[in-house]
Structures are given as C-alpha cells and as structure tokens.
N, C-alpha and C positions, 0 to 999 in steps of 0.2 A: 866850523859850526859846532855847538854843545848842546848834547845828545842827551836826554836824561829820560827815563824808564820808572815804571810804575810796573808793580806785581802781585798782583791778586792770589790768597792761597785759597780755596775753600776746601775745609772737611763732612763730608757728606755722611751722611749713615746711611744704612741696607737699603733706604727707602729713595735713596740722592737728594732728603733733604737736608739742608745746611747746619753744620752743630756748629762750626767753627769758621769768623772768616779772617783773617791777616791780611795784610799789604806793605809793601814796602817798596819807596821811593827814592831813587839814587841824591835825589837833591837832599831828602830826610834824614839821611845819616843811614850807618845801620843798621840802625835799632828794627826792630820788626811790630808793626802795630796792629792791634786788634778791632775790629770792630763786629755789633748784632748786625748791622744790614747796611747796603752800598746800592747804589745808585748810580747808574753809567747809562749818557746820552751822547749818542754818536752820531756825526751828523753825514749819513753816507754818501758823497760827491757823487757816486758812477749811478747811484740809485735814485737820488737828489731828495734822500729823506732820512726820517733818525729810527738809527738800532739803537735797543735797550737793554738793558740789563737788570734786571732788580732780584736782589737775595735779601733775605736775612735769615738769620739764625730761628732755631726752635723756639729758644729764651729770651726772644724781643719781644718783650711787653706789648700785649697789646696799645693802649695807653702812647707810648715811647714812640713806636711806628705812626700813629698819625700826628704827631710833633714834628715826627723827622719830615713827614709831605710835608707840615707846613713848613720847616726850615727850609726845604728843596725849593719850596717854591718862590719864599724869601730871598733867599740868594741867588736864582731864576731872575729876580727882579734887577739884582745888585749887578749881574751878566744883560742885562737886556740895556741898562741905563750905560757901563762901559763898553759893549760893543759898538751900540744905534746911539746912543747918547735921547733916547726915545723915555722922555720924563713922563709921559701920560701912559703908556704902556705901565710902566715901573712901580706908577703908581696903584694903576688899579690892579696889579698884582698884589702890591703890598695890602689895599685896601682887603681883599680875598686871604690876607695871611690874617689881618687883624678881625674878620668875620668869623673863617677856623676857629683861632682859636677864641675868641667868644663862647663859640657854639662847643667846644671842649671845655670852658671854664662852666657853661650852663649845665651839661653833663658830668659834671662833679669831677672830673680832670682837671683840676686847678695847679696840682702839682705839678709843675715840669718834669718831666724824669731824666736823670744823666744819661745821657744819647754817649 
C-alpha cells in the first residue's frame, strides 16, 4: 500500500495569529508551498461528523477570502458530483457559487484576486 502525507507549517505572531502558512505534499515533490488561508474538512468516523480547520494569514485580502468560499464551495460541488454521482445537489451548489459571486461582482469585487 502507498502512503503519501501532507504537512501543514503555520507561522503565528505573539497574538497566534497566522502571518505565514506552508504545506508540503510527498506526492508534490519537495518543493515547499505557500499559501494566505487553507481549508480542512474532516469527516470524523468515531464522532460521525466533520472537524474543521480554517486559517488564513493577516495579508488575505479581504476581497480574496470571500472568492476562496466561493472556490470552496465550487469544488464542494465537483466532490459531491464524484463521490454520490448526485447532479441536483452539484448543481444547486454551483447555482449558490454563481449567485456569490454576482453579489461580489454587484459590490464592486469584480476583480478576481490571485488566491
């Protein structure tokens, strides 16, 4: 069986909140990559529900972060359609990503930001 690992760094300041976060993946080589904010859904067997995780850095645009929910919730959709094969769930997800951002393009967020 092949085993592959993911590793989380975060740098905290006096306050523990996040200035820095890094990751690095056995399958990604070994480069070390950086990212403002990460998103971990855990689905707990022994509890029969999900742990979370959400960070991001000080320097994540405001603006940035509510793209990334909607990306989250985009590829949420793209995990719901490969796991269940559940095309009406998938969809009114996607339908709620393409609403977002509307409602960001109305609020003068029109720019994408590089996430």
């Amino acid at each position: 069986m092949k085993k592959s690992e993911i590793r989380f760094s975060i740098a905290l300041d006096d306050q523990k909140v996040p200035e820095a976060i890094s990751w690095q993946a056995t399958d990604a080589g070994q480069d070390i990559h950086f990212a403002k904010a990460i998103n971990i859904s855990i689905w707990d067997r022994n509890a029969d529900g999900t742990m979370k995780i959400d960070l991001w850095t000080k320097d994540m645009p405001t603006d940035a972060m509510k793209y990334f929910v909607v990306d989250t919730i985009g590829s949420m959709a793209e995990t719901i359609v490969t796991a269940t094969s559940d095309q009406k769930m998938a969809a009114k997800m996607r339908a709620l990503c393409q609403e977002l951002t509307d409602y960001l393009e109305e609020q003068g967020q029109d720019d994408r930001p590089n996430l």
